[in-house]
C-alpha positions in Angstrom: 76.2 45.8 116.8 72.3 45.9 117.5 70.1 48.6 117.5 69.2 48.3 121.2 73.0 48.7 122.0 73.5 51.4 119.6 70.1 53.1 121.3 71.5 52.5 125.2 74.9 54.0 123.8 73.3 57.1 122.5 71.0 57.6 125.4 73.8 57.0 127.9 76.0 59.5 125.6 73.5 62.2 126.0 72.7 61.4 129.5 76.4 62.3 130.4 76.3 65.3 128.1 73.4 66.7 129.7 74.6 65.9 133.4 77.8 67.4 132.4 76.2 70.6 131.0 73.9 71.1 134.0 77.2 70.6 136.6 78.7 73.2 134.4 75.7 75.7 133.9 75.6 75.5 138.3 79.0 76.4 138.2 78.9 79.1 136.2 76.4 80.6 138.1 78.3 79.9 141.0 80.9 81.8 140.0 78.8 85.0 138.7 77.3 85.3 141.4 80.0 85.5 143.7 81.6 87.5 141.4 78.6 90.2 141.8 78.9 89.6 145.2 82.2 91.1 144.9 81.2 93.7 142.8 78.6 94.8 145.1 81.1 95.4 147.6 80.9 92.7 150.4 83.2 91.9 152.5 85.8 89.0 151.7 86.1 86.0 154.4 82.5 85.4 156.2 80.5 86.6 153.4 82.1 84.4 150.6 82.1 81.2 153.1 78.2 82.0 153.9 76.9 82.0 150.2 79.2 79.8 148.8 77.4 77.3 151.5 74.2 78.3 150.5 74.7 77.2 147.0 76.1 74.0 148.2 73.3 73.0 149.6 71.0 74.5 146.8 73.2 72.2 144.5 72.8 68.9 146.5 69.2 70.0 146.8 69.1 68.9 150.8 67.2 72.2 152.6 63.8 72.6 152.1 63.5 75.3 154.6 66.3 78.5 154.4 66.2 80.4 157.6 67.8 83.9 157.3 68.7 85.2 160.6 68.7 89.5 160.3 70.7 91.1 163.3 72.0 94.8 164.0 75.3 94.3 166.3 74.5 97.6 168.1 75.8 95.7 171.5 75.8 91.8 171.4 72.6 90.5 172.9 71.0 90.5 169.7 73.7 88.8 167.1 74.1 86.1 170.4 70.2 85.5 170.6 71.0 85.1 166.3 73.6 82.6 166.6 72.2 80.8 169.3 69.0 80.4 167.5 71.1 79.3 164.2 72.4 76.1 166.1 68.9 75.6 166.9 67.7 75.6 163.5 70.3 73.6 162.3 69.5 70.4 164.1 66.2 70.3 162.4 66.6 67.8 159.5 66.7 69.6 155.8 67.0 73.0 157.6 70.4 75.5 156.9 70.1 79.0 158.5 72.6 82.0 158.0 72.9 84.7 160.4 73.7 88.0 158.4 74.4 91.3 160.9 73.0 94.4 158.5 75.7 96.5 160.1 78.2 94.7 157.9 76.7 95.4 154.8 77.2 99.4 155.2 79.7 100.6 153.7 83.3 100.1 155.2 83.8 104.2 155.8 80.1 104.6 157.1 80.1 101.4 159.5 82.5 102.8 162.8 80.9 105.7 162.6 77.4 104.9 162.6 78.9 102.1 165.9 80.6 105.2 167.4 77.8 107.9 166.7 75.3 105.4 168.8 77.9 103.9 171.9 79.3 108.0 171.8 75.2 108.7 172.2 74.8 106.8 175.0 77.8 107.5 176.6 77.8 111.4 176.5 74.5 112.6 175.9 71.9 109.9 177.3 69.8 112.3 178.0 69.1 112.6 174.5 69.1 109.1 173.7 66.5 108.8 176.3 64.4 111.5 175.1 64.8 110.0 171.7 63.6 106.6 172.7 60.9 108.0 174.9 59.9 109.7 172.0 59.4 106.7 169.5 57.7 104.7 172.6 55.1 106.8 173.3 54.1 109.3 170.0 52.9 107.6 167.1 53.7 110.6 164.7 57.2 110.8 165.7 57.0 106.8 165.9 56.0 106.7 161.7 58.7 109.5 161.0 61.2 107.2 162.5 60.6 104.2 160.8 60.2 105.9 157.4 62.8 107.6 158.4 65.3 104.1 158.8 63.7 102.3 155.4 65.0 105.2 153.6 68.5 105.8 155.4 68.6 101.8 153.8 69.4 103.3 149.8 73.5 102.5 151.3 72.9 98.6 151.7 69.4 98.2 149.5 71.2 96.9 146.6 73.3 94.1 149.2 70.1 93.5 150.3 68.1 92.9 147.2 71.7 90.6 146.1 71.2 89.0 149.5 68.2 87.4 149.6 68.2 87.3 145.7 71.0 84.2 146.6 69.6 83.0 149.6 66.3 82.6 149.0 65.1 82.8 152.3 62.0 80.7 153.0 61.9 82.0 156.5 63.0 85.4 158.1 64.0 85.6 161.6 65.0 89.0 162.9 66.5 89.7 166.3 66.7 93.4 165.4 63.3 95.6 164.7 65.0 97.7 162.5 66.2 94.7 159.9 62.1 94.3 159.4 62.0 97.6 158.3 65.1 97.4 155.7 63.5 93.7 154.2 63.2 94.2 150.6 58.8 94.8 149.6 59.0 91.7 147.4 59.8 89.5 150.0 57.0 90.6 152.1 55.0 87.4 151.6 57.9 85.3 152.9 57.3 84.3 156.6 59.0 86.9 159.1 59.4 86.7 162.9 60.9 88.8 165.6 62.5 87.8 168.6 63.0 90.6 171.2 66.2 90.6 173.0 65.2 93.1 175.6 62.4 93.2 178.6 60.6 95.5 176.9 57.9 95.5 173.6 59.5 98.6 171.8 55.9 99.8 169.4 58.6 99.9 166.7 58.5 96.0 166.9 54.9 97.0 165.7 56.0 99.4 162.5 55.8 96.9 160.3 54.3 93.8 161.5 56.0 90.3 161.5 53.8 87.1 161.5 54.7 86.0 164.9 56.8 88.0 167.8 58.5 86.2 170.3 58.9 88.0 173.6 60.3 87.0 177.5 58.8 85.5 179.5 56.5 87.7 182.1 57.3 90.5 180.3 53.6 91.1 179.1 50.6 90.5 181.4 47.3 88.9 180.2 45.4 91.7 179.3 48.2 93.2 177.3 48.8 90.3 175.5 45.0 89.9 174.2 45.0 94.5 173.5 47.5 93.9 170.9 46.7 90.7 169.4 42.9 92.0 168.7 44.1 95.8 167.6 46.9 93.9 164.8 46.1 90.3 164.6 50.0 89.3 165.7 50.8 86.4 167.1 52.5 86.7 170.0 54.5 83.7 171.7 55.9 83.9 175.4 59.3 82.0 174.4 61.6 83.9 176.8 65.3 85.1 175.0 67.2 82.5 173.8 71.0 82.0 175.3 73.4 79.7 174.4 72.6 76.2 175.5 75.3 75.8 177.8 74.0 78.5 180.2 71.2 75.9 181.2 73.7 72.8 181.5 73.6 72.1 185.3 77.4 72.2 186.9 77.6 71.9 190.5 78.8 75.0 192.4 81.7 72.7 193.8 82.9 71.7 190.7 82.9 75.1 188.8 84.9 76.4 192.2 87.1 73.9 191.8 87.6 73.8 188.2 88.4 77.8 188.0 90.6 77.4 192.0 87.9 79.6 193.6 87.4 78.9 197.6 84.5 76.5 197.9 84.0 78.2 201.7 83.5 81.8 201.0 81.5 83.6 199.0 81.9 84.1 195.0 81.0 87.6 193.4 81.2 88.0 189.9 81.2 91.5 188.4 81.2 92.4 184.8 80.9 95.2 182.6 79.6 93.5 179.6 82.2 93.1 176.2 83.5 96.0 176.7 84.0 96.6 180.7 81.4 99.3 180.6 80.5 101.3 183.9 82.7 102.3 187.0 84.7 98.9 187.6 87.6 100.9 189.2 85.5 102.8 191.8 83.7 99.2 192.7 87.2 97.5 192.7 88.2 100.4 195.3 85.5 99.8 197.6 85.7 96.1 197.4 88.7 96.2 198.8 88.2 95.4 202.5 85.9 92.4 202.1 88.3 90.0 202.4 85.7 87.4 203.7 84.7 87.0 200.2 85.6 86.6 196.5 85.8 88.9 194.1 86.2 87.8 189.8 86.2 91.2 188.0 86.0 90.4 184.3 87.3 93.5 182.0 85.8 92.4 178.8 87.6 93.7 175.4 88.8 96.8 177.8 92.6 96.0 177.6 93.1 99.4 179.0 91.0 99.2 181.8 92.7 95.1 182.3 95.9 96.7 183.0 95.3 99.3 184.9 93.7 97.4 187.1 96.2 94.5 187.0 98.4 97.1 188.1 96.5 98.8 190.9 95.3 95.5 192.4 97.2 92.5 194.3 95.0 91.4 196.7 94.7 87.6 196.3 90.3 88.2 197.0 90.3 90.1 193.7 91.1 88.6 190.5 91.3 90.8 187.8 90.8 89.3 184.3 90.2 90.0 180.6 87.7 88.7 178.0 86.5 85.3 178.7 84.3 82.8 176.9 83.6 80.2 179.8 81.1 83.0 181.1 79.0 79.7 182.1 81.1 78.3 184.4 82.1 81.3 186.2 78.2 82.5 186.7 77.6 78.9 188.3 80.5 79.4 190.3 78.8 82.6 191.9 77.1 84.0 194.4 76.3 87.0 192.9 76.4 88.9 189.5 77.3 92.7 189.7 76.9 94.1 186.0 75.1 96.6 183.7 71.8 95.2 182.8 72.2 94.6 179.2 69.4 92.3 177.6 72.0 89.5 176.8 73.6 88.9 180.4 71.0 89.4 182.5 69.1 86.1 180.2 72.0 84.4 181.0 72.0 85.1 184.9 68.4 83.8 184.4 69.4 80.6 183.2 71.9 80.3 185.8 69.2 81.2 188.7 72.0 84.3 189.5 71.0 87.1 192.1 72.1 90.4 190.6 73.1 94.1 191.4 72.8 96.7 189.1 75.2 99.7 188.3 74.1 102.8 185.5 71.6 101.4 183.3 71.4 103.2 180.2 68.4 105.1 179.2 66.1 102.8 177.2 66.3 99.1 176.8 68.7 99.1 179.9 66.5 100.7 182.1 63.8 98.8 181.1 65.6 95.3 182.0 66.6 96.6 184.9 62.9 97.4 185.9 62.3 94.0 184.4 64.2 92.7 187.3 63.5 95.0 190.3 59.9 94.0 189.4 60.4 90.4 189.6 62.4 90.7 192.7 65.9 88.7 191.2 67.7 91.9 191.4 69.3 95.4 193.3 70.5 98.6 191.8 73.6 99.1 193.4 76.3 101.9 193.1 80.0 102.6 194.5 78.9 104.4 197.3 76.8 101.7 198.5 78.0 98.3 197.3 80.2 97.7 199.7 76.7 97.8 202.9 75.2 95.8 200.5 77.3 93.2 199.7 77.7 92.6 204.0 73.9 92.5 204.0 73.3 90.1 201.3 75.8 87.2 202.2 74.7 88.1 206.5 72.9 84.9 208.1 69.9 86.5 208.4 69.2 87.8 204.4 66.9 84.9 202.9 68.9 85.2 199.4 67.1 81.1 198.6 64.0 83.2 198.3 65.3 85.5 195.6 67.1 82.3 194.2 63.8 80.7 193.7 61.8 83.7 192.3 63.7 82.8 189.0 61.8 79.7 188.3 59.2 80.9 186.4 61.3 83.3 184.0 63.9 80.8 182.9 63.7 79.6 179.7 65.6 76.5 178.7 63.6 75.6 175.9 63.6 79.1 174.0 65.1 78.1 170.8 63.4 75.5 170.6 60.2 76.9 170.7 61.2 79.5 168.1 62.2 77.5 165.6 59.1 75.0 166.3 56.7 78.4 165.7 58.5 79.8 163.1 59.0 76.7 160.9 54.5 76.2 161.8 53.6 79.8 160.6 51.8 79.7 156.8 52.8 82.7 154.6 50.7 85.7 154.5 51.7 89.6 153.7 53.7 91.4 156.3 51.3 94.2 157.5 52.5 97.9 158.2 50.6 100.1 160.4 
């Protein structure tokens, strides 16, 4: 045998050796880490699938840009704006994204009742909730005690976090929750961070810690406004509007959606929702509905299957249809007239994007009361309430009520192009330090 040969065999030999030991070294880590992933306490299921992704694309070496999406599922508006914004990202080429809700990180014992503590908040005592947000909106002192007060109530996830982004390693941050800015580990300050606001309304917490770039609604800020708080902190701020899911700006012709759920295409179509969890006084609304029998009535329950049955029980006139969760919320709102719900930050985008005339029962102090202002501002929307609904509904579908006028005052706050925009700005913005006033 020649030398040459001898010398291809040897290099070939260690070539394989070497490819082999690097496979196996990948593994390995692999495998530790999700080990101290375990160890650390998260959960089994999502977690596991999520970073056992990630280091499938690290091995193949495909992504050049990791997006980590931060959320806080206190309601859904802002884990939906997350998700939606993930399918975004994930069209752009060498791009993955992973959505990661904070919530789930607290420990298993702590988690319902921190959920429970803030719905039982708002629920029984909103006075206080209100005086607590009022509080953080307007004084600065008690503003800075509050945010200190959430980066040190984070010891219970901070070594989740720190294991988090230690296997992600984020290139980009995107959080849709103000709080998640505050809980990102200090050595990850340089990496780029944005926030997208979920509500009609620029909470100064969004302003605690300073993101590069803040994505707000469209409208929501005038001119003036916009220039105060870029020159006082230097932020960029981008008029994007909330982002929905896609299919909430997908044009479906009122027939069709009527005929596709077996709704009347000759009478009028009111939808009334109480978010996820059939929130607010849907009995006393189904009660004075009644009568109207010129019209038709879709009362969606949510995740209530108390409330569901009850109703199912105390209803049987064919006008009303009584029905649980649903996730064709799309078709339905283009099959209406009318949207009669609680103005959280997540439906009312979507009755944007659907150009969808709305009433408004008890808004919660804070963010609800502030899209509801959002609204009665902009002229796309009535606060409505048992006692009254029933006038108002005869009024609004009369001959004479120019409802094409409200109809049309939603052009210039929809925002089809939302995600897009985001992940456009985000994936532009150069690294610098996050700033904390």
């Amino acid at each position: 045998m020649s030398d040459g040969s001898c010398r291809r065999r040897k290099e070939t030999g260690e070539t394989a050796r070497s490819t082999a030991s690097k496979e196996l070294s990948e593994w390995l880590l692999h495998f530790a880490c999700l080990v101290s992933l375990r160890d650390y306490g998260f959960k089994s299921g999502q977690f596991w699938e999520q970073y056992i992704g990630v280091n499938r694309f690290a091995k193949e070496g495909s992504a050049i840009e990791r997006i980590l999406l931060l959320t806080m599922g206190f309601g859904t508006g802002h884990n939906a704006a997350a998700k939606a914004l993930k399918c975004q990202f994930e069209k752009m080429p060498a791009v993955t994204a992973e959505v990661v809700d904070l919530l789930d990180l607290i420990p298993g014992t702590f988690h319902p009742l921190l959920q429970s503590g803030y719905h039982g908040m708002l629920n029984k005592f909103p006075t206080l909730y209100h005086y607590l947000y009022d509080w953080t909106h307007h004084n600065k002192m008690f503003r800075y005690v509050s945010s200190e007060l959430i980066e040190k109530m984070g010891w219970s996830i901070r070594k989740k976090m720190a294991q988090l982004f230690e296997q992600v390693q984020p290139t980009r941050i995107v959080s849709t929750h103000p709080f998640a800015l505050l809980l990102c580990p200090t050595q990850w300050e340089e990496v780029p961070a944005v926030g997208v606001i979920t509500d009609y309304e620029l909470h100064p917490i969004w302003l605690m810690r300073l993101p590069h770039a803040l994505f707000v609604p469209k409208r929501l800020l005038n001119q003036c406004q916009l220039e105060q708080i870029q020159w006082t902190t230097g932020l960029e701020i981008h008029e994007t509007g909330i982002p929905v899911n896609e299919a909430f700006y997908e044009e479906i012709p009122k027939e069709e959606a009527r005929r596709q759920l077996n709704l009347k295409s000759d009478e009028p179509v009111v939808l009334i929702m109480g978010g996820g969890t059939g929130l607010g006084p849907l009995e006393q609304l189904v009660d004075e509905i009644r009568l109207l029998r010129s019209m038709q009535f879709v009362v969606l329950t949510g995740k209530n299957n108390q409330l569901y049955h009850r109703l199912q029980k105390k209803v049987n006139q064919p006008h009303i249809r009584i029905e649980p969760f649903r996730c064709d919320i799309p078709l339905r709102m283009a099959a209406a007239d009318l949207l009669v719900t609680k103005p959280g930050g997540l439906t009312i985008s979507e009755a944007i994007a659907k150009k969808l005339p709305m009433f408004l029962f008890e808004a919660l102090p804070g963010q609800e009361k502030a899209n509801q202002q959002y609204l009665l501002h902009h002229r796309v929307a009535m606060i409505t309430r048992p006692q009254t609904i029933r006038l108002q509904l005869e009024k609004f579908f009369s001959p004479d009520y120019k409802r094409d006028r409200m109809v049309e005052r939603f052009t210039g706050l929809m925002s089809p192009n939302a995600g897009e925009r985001i992940v456009h700005e985000t994936l532009r913005i150069q690294a610098k330090m996050m700033q904390t006033l």
